[in-house]
C-alpha positions as semicolon CSV with decimal commas, in nm:
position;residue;x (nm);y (nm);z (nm)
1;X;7,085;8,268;12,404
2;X;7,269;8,578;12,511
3;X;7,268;8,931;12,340
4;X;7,576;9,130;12,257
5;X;7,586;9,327;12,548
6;X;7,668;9,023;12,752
7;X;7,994;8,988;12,545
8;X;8,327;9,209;12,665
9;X;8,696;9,189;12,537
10;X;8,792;8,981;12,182
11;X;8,621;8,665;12,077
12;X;8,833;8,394;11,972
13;X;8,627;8,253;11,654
14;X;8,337;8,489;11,549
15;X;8,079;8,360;11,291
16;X;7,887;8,606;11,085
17;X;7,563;8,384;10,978
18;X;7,303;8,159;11,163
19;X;7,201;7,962;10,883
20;X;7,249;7,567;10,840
21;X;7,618;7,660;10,710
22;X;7,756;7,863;10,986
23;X;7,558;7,639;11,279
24;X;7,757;7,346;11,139
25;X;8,019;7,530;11,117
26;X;8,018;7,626;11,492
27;X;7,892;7,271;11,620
28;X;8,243;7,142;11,422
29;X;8,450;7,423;11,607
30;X;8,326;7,329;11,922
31;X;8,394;6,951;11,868
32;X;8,758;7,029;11,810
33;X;8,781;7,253;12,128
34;X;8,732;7,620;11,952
35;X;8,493;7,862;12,149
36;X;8,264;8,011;11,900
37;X;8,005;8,333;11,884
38;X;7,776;8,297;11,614
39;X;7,569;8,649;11,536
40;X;7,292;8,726;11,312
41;X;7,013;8,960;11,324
42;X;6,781;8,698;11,306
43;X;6,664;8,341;11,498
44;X;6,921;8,107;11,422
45;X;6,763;7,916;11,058
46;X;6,528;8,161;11,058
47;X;6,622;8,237;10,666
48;X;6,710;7,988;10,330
49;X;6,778;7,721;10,575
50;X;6,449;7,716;10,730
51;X;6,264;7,683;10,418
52;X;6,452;7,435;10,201
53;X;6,388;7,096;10,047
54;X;6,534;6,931;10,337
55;X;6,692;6,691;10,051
56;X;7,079;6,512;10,085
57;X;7,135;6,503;9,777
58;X;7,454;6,353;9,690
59;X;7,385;6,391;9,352
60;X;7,368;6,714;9,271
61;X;7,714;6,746;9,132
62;X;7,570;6,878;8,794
63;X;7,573;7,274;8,819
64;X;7,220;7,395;8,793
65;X;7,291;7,578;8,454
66;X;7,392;7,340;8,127
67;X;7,419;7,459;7,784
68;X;7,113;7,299;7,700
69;X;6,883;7,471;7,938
70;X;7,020;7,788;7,804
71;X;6,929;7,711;7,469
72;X;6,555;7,684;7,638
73;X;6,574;7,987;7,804
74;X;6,379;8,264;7,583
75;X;6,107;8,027;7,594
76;X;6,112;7,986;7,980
77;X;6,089;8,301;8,021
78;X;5,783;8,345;7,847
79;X;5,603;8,048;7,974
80;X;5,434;8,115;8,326
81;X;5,505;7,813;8,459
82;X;5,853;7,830;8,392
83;X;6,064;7,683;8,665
84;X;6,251;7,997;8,580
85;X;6,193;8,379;8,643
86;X;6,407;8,690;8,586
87;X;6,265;8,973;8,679
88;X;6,375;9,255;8,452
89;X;6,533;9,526;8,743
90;X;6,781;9,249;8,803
91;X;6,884;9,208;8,450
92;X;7,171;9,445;8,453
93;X;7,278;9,272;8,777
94;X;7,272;8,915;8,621
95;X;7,454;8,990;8,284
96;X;7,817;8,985;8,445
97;X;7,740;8,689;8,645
98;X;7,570;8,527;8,371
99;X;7,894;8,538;8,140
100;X;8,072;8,409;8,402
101;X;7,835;8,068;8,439
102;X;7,922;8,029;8,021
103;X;8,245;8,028;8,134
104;X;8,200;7,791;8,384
105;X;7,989;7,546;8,133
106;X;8,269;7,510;7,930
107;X;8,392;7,117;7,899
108;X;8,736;7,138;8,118
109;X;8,601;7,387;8,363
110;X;8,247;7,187;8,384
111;X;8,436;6,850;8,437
112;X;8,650;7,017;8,726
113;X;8,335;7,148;8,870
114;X;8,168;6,843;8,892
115;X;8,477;6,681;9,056
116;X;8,462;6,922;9,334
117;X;8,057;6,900;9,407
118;X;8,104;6,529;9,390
119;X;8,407;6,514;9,648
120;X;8,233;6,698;9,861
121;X;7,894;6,542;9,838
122;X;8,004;6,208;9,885
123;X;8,126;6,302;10,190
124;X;7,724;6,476;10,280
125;X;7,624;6,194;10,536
126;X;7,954;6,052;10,705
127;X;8,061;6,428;10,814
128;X;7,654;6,522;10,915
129;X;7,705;6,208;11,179
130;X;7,883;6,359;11,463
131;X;7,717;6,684;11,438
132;X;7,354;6,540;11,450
133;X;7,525;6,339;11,728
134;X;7,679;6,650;11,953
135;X;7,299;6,817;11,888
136;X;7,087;6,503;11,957
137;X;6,929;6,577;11,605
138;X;6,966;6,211;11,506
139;X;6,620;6,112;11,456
140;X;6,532;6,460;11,205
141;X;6,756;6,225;10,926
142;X;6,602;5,966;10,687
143;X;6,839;5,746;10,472
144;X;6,589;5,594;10,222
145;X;6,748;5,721;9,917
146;X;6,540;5,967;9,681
147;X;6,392;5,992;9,352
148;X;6,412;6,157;9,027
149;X;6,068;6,111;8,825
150;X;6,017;6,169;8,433
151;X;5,711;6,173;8,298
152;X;5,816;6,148;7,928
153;X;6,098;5,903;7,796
154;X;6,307;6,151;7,624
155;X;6,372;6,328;7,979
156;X;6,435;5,944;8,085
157;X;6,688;5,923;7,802
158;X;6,843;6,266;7,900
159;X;6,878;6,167;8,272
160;X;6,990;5,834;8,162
161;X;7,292;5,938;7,990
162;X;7,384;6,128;8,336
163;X;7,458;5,769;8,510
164;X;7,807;5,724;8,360
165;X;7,965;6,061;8,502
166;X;7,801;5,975;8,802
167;X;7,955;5,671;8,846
168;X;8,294;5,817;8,768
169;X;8,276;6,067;9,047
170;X;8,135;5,843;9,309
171;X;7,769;5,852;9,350
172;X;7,533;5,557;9,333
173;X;7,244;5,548;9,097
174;X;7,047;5,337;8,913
175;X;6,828;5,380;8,570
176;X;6,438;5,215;8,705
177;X;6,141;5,168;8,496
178;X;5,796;5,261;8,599
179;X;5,678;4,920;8,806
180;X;6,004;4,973;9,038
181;X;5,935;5,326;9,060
182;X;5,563;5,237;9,208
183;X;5,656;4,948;9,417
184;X;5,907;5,209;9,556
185;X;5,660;5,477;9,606
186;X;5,298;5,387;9,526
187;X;5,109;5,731;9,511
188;X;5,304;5,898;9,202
189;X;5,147;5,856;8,866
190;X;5,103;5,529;8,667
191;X;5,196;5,656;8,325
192;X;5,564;5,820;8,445
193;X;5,820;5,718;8,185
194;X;6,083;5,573;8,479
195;X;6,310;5,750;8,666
196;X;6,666;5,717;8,860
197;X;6,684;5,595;9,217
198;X;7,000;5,732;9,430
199;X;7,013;5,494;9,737
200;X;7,241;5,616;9,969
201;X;7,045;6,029;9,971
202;X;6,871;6,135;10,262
203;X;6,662;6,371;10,381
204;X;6,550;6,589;10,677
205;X;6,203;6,630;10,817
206;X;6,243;6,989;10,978
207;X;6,527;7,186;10,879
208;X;6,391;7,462;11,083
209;X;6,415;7,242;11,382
210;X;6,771;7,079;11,302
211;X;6,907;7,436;11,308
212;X;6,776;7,523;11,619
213;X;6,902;7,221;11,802
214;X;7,212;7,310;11,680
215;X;7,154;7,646;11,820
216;X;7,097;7,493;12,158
217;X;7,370;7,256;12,172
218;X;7,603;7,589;12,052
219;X;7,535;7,718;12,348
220;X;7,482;7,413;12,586
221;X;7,837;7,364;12,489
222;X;7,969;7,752;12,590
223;X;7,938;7,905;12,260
224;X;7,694;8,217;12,191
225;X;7,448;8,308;11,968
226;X;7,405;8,665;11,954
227;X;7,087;8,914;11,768
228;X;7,273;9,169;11,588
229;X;7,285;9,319;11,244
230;X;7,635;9,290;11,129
231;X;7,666;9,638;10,908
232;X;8,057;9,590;10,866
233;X;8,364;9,425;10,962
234;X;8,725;9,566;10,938
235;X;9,086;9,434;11,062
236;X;9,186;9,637;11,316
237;X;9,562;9,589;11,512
238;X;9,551;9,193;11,629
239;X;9,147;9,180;11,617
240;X;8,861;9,258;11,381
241;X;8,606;9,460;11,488
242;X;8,285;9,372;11,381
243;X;7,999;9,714;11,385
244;X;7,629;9,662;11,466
245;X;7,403;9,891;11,571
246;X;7,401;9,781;11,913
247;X;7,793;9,863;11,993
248;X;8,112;9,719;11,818
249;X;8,208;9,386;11,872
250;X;8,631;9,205;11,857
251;X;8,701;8,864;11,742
252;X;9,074;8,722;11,657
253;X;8,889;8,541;11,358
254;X;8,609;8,572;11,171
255;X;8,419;8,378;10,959
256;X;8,164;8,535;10,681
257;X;7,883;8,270;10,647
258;X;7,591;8,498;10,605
259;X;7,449;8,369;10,288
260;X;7,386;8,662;10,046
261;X;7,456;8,941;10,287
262;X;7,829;8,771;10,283
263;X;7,917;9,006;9,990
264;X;7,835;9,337;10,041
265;X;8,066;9,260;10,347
266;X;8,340;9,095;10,156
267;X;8,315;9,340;9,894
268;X;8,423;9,658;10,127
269;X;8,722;9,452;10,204
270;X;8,837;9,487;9,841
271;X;8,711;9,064;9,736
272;X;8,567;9,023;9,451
273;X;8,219;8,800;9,467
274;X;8,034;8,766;9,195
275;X;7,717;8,681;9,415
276;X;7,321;8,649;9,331
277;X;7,008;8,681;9,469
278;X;6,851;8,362;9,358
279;X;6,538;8,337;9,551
280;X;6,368;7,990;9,616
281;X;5,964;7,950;9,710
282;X;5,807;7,637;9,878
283;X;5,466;7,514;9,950
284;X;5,381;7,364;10,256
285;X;5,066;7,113;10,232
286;X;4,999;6,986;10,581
287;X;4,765;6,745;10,523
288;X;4,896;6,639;10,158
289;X;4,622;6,313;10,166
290;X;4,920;6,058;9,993
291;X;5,258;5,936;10,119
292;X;5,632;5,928;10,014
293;X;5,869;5,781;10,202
294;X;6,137;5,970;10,059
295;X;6,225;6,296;9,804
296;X;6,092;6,266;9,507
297;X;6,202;6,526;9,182
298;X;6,001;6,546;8,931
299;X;6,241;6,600;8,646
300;X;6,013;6,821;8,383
301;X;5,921;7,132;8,661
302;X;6,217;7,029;8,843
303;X;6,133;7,062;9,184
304;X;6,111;6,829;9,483
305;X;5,830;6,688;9,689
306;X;5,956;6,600;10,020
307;X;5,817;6,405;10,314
308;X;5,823;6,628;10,647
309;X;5,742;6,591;10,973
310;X;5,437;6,833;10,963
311;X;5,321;6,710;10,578
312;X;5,469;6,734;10,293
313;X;5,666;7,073;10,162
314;X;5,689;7,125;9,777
315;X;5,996;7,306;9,688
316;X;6,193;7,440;9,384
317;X;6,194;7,672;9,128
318;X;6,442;7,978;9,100
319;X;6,343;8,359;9,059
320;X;6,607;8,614;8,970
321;X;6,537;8,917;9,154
322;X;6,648;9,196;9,411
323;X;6,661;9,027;9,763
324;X;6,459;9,320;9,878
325;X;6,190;9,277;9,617
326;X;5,856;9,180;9,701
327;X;5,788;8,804;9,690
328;X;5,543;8,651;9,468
329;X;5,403;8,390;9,625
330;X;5,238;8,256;9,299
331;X;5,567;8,082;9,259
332;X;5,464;7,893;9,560
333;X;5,093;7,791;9,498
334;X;5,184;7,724;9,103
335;X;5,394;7,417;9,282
336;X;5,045;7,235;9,363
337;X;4,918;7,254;9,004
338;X;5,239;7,127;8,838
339;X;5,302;6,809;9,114
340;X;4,932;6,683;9,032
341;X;5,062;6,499;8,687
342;X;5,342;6,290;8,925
343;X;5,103;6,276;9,221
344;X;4,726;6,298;9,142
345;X;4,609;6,212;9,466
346;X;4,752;6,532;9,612
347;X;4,593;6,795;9,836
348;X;4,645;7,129;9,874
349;X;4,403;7,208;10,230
350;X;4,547;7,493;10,457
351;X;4,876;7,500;10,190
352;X;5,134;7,757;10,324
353;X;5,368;7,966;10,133
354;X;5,752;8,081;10,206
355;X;6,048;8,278;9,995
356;X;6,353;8,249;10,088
357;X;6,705;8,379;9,933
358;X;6,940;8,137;9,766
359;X;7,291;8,292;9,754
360;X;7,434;8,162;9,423
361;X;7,784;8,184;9,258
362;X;7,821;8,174;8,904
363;X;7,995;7,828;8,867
364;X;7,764;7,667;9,078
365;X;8,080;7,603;9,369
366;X;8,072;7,717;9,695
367;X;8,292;8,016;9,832
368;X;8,443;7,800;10,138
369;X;8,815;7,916;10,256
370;X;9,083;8,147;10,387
371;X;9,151;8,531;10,243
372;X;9,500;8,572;10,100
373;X;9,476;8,972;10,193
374;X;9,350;8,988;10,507
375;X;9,454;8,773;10,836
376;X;9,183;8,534;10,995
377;X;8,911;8,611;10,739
378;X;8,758;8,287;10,681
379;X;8,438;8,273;10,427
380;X;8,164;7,954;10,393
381;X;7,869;8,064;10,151
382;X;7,761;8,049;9,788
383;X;7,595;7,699;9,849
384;X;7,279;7,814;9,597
385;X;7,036;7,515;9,629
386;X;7,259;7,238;9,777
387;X;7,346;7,409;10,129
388;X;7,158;7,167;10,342
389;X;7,360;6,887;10,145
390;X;7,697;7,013;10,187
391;X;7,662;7,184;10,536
392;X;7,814;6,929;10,729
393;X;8,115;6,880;10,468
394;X;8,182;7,228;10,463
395;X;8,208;7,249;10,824
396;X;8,414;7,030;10,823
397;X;8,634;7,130;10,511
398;X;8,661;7,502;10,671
399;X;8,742;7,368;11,029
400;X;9,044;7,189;10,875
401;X;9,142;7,483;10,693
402;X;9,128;7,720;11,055
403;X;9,322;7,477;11,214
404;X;9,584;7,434;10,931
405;X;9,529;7,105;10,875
406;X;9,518;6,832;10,588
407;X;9,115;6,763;10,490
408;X;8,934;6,490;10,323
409;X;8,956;6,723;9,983
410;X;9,123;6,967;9,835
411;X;8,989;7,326;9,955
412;X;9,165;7,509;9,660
413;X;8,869;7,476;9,403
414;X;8,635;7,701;9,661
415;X;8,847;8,012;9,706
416;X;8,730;8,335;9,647
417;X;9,052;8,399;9,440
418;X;8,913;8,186;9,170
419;X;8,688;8,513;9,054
420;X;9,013;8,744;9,010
């Protein structure tokens, strides 16, 4: 991988980000011919994408916020093992962007929402083929479907009423009672209530790993990857000149993919993004002494326990709080303790902890497109907790939209100009 002072005159197609989103994004490019430079002060998936779920999930087409979790919400806060934290030095942060999710929950905006995830999640696997392909990251994917667990049959009945709008938009599910849900996978608990099988998820066994391949093949391929701390960008004549510490870089187009860092450059540009700092913990239990064969989310905690390559990683739960803020990594080990009623056999020996930072949009959609205001500024971020699921798609989406073409959706929904 080359550094920036091997690079001289304009780039065609810079990429600000190194994360799953802008990778795929640069794998796609290259596919249709584009020569790419992908920069980020860090190792490529070396942030949120290293430390995810490594769930598909088609099915998350629900936004993470409903009106009834609100109404739960003083006494999440209170309760310790809340899958839910705000720290109180965000708070004045949060309150615009939280108005902006009730907005979002209401019943015509929700139900165009939920279109949009589901368009784009259907299309998860099909678009992740040829870029697992170009990268010879094939055998990281599992398609054995995933689970979503209830312990108690009023979360069953909750879930339950989910399947019809699921249906509607695409995604396969079924409602399965407890025997099914053993036969499927034997080590979870015997006295769940049922749960909901999704067939056609998948799931990866070392995200960290699938974004490094598709570092390599980025650069097998001509492309760059270069270490630099993008501090700004700015149009400039015919190019846009991109300022890091190490000396000032050109590219004829850029694209911001740099998770939450994308807004405090967007922002100087005069876009509005309405972007959070929703930070995600996992815990990694290498020898976890039981087996899954695929994801499995335990609906109460709502989190997911996912088979790996190197054990099994427990991962979930959302803390509001300043990216910059100290992690607590009680948010990691407090995982163990609340998987043990959905899999008792679990162990916790030489457990490892990680924080990364989810960048979140208030109406749970993605920021994918092309600026209005400024020419060549493309944007792919704001994928929260779903950005390993829709990586591919967006790719995809975005590389359609550079090259002025007609995609498999409707990219309208994901602009930037939605927020004002």
């Amino acid at each position: 991988m080359r550094s920036s002072s091997d690079v001289s005159g304009t780039m065609p197609v810079a990429i600000v980000g190194a994360g799953v989103i802008g990778l795929s994004l640069a794998v796609q490019l290259q596919r249709e011919g584009q020569r790419v430079t992908v920069i980020d002060a860090g190792e490529p998936g070396g942030g949120a994408s290293y430390g995810n779920a490594g769930f598909i999930s088609q099915g998350s087409i629900f936004p993470p916020a409903s009106l009834s979790l609100l109404k739960k919400l003083p006494s999440m806060l209170l309760d310790p093992d809340s899958p839910l934290v705000i720290r109180p030095s965000y708070l004045t942060h949060l309150l615009p962007w939280g108005l902006r999710l009730l907005l979002a929950l209401r019943t015509p905006r929700l139900r165009r929402i939920i279109e949009a995830l589901a368009a784009m999640n259907r299309q998860a696997i099909p678009t992740y083929r040829n870029l697992l392909s170009a990268a010879q990251a094939e055998d990281l994917f599992v398609q054995k479907g995933s689970l979503l667990v209830c312990r108690y049959g009023a979360t069953l009945s909750e879930k339950t009423a989910l399947i019809p709008t699921y249906r509607e938009n695409g995604i396969a599910v079924e409602k399965i009672d407890r025997d099914t849900l053993l036969g499927l996978e034997p080590s979870l608990s015997a006295d769940l209530a049922g749960g909901l099988y999704f067939p056609t998820n998948a799931h990866c066994v070392d995200p960290g790993e699938l974004c490094l391949r598709f570092a390599r093949s980025i650069v097998s391929h001509g492309g760059q990857i270069l270490r630099a701390e993008v501090a700004r960008i700015f149009h400039e004549g015919d190019a846009w000149r991109i300022m890091t510490p190490s000396g000032d870089l050109f590219a004829s187009r850029i694209v911001v993919a740099a998770g939450h860092r994308s807004g405090s450059l967007l922002t100087t540009l005069g876009l509005k993004v309405p972007l959070a700092s929703e930070r995600g913990y996992h815990l990694m239990l290498p020898t976890p002494g039981l087996k899954l064969t695929r994801p499995v989310v335990m609906a109460e905690p709502f989190f997911a326990a996912t088979p790996m390559q190197h054990g099994m990683r427990l991962a979930g739960t959302v803390e509001f709080a300043n990216a910059d803020a100290p992690p607590d990594f009680r948010r990691s080990t407090n995982l163990y303790k609340l998987a043990l009623p959905y899999l008792p056999g679990l162990k916790n020996d030489d457990e490892a902890t990680w924080m990364g930072i989810r960048p979140s949009l208030p109406d749970a959609l993605p920021a994918i497109g092309r600026s209005f205001t400024h020419p060549d500024l493309y944007y792919s971020f704001g994928h929260q907790h779903v950005g390993l699921t829709q990586a591919a798609a967006s790719a995809q989406l975005l590389t359609d939209v550079i090259l002025n073409r007609p995609s498999f959706m409707d990219a309208a929904p994901f602009g930037l100009e939605r927020f004002g």
